[in-house]
Each structure stands twice: as C-alpha cells, then as structure tokens.
N, C-alpha and C positions, 0 to 999 in steps of 0.2 A: 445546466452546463451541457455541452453540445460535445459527448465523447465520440462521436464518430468520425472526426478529423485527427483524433489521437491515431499514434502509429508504434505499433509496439517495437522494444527496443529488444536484438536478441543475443544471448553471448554465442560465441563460437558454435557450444554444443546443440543449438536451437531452443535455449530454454528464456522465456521470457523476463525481463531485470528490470525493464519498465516501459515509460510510454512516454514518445514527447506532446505535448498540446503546442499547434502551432501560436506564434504569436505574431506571426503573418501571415498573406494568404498562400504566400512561394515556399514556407517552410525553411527560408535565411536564418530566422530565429524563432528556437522553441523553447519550451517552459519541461523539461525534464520531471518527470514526474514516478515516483517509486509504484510498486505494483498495486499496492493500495488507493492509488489515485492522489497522493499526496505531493505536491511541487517540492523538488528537495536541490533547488537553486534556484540562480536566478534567469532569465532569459539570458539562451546564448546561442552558439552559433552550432549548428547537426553536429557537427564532425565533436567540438567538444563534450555535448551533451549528452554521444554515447559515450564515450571516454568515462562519462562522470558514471553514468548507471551501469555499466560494466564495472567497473572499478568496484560500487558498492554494492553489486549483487541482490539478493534479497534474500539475507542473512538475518537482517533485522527483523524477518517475520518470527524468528525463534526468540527474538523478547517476549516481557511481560507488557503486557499491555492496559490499559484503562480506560471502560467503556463509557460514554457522556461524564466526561470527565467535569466536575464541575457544578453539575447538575442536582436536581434530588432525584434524578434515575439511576445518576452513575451507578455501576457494577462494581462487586469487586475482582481481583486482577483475572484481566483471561488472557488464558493463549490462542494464539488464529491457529486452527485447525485446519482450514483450504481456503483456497481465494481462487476464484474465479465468475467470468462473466454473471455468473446464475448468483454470486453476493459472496461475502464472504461469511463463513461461518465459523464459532468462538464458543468457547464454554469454557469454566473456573477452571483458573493455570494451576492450584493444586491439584486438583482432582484431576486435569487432562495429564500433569506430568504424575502421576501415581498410578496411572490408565486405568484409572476407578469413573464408574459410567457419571458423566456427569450433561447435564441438561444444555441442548445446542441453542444459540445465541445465532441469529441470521442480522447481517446487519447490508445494506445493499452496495453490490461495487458498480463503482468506484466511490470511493469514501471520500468525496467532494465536498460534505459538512464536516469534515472532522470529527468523525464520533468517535474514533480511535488517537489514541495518546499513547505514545510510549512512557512505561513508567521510568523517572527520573530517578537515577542511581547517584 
C-alpha cells in the first residue's frame, strides 16, 4: 500500500487524529483512516472525513488491544505504548499498566495488515 499520498488529519491544537487515503486522485473522496492506519469509514468527501477523525480523536489508543489476533502467534492483550512513522511499539497491557518492565513488541506503521484488534468488551 502506497502511504505517501496519505495526508494527516490535525485537531486544532496540531496534534495528529489521523490520515485520509485518497480514493481519487483530486482528493474529492477519501478513506479516513485512524492513526494506526486502520480505515474507520467509508469513502467520503474532505470536509466530512475530518469532521469524523476529529470527532474520534485517538483515544482508542488507551484500549487493550490484541496482537495476530487469530493466529497461533497471537499475544496476549497489549497496550500501544507510541505510535509513530519509525512503527509502533506494544508490550503486556498488565504489566505496561502496573509500569512493571515488561518486553517491547515492534510492530510496523501503518498497520495496513491488521495485526492489531481492539479487544471486544
């Protein structure tokens, strides 16, 4: 996937909330996308799609999360510790909320395979 046409989305204060992927090449319609790299609607038009990632912030990064969900590598639950260009980095949501040292998880951004899952409440 070709993120270099992504354009990040920012609130007021300059803090990053997400990124659209164009899904043209004028940028009439884009795929809104959480800081993760995850699409969280459907194609629509600029003006709405910041509306929408402002709106949801990137609050959701303080969920628990679930890595290769599915899989026979899946993890069990971690918290995202930082996210940024260089990947994002994760280790056991016990242990990072007890702030007991626990072993970092690199996983690369943007999370375009889905290796991340929010865990279902």
């Amino acid at each position: 996937m070709d993120i270099s046409t992504w354009v990040g989305v920012q609130r007021d204060d300059g803090e990053i909330v997400g990124y659209f992927d164009p899904a043209d090449p004028d940028y009439h319609l884009v795929t809104p996308r959480n800081v993760l790299g995850h699409a969280v609607g459907e194609d629509c038009e600029y003006l709405e799609g910041e509306q929408l990632l402002v709106e949801r912030g990137f609050s959701e990064l303080m969920n628990t999360w679930v890595l290769d969900s599915g899989s026979r590598e899946a993890t069990d639950l971690v918290s995202i510790l930082e996210v940024s260009p260089q990947g994002i980095v994760l280790a056991n949501a016990l242990q990072a909320r007890a702030l007991q040292p626990a072993e970092r998880i690199h996983v690369p951004w943007p999370d375009v395979k889905h290796r991340l899952a929010p865990v279902q409440r």
